[in-house]
N, C-alpha and C positions, 0 to 999 in steps of 0.2 A: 972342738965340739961344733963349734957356729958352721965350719965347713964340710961336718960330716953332715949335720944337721939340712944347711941350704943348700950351700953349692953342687957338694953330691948327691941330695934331693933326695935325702933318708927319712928325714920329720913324717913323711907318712906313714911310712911301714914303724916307724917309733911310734906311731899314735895310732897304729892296728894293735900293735904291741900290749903299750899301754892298755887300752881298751878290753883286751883279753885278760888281762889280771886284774882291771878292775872290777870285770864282769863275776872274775873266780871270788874274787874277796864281796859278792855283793849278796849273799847269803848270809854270810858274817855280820855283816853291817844291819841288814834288815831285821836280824835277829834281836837287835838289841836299840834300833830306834823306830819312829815310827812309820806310817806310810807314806804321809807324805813326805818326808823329809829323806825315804830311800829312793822316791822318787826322782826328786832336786839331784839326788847323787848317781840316779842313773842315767842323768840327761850326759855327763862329761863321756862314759866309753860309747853311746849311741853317736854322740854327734862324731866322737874320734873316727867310728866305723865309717861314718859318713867322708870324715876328713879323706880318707885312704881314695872309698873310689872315685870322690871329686879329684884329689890332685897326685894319686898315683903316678909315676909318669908324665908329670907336669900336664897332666891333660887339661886341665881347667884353666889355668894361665895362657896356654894356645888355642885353646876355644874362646878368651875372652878376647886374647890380641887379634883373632879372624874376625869375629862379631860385634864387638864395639871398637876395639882399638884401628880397624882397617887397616891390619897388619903391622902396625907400630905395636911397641909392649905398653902393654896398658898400664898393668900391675907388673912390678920387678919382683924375681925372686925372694929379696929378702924383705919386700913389703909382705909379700903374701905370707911369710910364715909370720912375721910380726903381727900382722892380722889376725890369723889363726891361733896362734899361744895366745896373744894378749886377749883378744877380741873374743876367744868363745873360750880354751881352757882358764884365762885368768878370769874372763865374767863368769862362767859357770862354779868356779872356785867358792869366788868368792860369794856368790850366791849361797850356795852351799853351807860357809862358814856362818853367813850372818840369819840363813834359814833354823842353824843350829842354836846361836847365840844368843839372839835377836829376838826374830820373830819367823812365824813358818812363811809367812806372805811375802819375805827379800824371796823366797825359792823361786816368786813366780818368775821373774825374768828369767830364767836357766830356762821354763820350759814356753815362754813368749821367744826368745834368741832361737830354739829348735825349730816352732811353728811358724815366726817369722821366713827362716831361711828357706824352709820347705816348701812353701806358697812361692816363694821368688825362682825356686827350681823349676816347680809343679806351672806356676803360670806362664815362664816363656816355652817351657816346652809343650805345649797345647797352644798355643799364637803361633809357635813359629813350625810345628809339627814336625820335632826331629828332638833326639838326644843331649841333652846337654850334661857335662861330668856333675854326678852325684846325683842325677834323678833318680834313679834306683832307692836310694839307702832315703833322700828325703821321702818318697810317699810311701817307704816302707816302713821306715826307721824314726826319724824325725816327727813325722806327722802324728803317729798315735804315741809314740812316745811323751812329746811333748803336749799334745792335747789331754794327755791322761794326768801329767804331770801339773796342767794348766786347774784341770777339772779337780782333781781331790786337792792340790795343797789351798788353792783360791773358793772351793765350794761354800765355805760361811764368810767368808773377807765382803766386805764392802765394794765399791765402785772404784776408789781408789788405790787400791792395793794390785790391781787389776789395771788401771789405767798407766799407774807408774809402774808397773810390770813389763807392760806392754811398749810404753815408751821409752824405756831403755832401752829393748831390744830395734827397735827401728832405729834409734839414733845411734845404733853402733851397726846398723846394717845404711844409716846416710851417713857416715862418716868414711865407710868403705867407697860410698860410690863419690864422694867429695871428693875424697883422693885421687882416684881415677882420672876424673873430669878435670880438676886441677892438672896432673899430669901431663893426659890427652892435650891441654890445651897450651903446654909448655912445649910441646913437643911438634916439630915439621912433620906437616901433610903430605903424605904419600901419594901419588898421582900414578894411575896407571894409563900410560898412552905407549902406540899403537905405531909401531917404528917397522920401515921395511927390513926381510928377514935376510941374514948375512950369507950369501954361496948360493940362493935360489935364482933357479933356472928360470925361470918367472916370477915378475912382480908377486911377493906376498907379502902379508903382516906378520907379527907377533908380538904380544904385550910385552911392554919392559916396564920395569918397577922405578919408579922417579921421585927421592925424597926433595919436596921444595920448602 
């Protein structure tokens, strides 16, 4: 499973998958709990949609190895799907259960984890004026979903409910980038210099890729 899952780079199109039959059962569900609390349960297939066009194609892992990594791998395959199950389907889960159990205000964090992510999509691609994987589905998907999710289950909660809402979803969005950083910083610097070109008929250059 782990290598159909990571290595052959299937977890996306499973969490399109997934996403689609949760969306078919979320009629069912709605029928018999309340609003907010079908909310909390619809932040898991939105974000899965989101999963899809962020790392279809491992696009979002070679977008981050160009952009922050400087061509070294930032994030490794099987960090990033660990990331994704644990970090937004096993938080959103369990959001979800203890929304049900509990209290309706555990939900907020499922829809603070959406609007967090959404904002981090939404802000570097307005700085840096170009596409980054999952823009799309965040200010489409993520954003009113989770703000909607934010607004009805948190509307009479207090300050707190809301703050610890809020900051779990950032600490599991710096725990991602901690990792990273760690990584990046265990890892030899790529250097690209400027070597003469092999069989020219005239002195030229060409970059060559130098890890030191």
């Amino acid at each position: 499973m782990w290598r159909w899952l990571v290595r052959d780079w299937q977890w996306p199109a499973a969490a399109l998958f997934s996403a689609v039959v949760l969306l078919a059962l979320l009629p069912v569900f709605a029928a018999q709990a309340t609003t907010a609390l079908t909310l909390v349960f619809l932040q898991l297939p939105v974000y899965m949609i989101h999963q899809w066009e962020e790392h279809a194609g491992d696009r979002f892992r070679q977008y981050a190895n160009r952009t922050i990594g400087g061509g070294r791998e930032a994030p490794t395959p099987a960090a990033t799907f660990v990331i994704n199950s644990l970090g937004v389907w096993g938080v959103d889960l369990a959001a979800l259960y203890l929304a049900w159990t509990v209290e309706a205000a555990a939900g907020l964090v499922a829809g603070y984890l959406a609007v967090v992510n959404a904002v981090l999509h939404i802000g570097p691609a307005v700085a840096r004026r170009e596409y980054n994987p999952g823009l799309v589905t965040a200010a489409s998907l993520l954003l009113p979903a989770g703000g909607w999710c934010v607004w009805q289950v948190g509307w009479e909660c207090g300050v707190l409910p809301h703050a610890l809402g809020l900051a779990a979803a950032i600490s599991v969005h710096v725990a991602v980038v901690g990792y990273v950083v760690g990584r990046l910083a265990r890892l030899p610097k790529v250097v690209w210099r400027r070597v003469p070109s092999a069989g020219a008929c005239t002195p030229g250059e060409l970059p060559r890729r130098v890890v030191s």
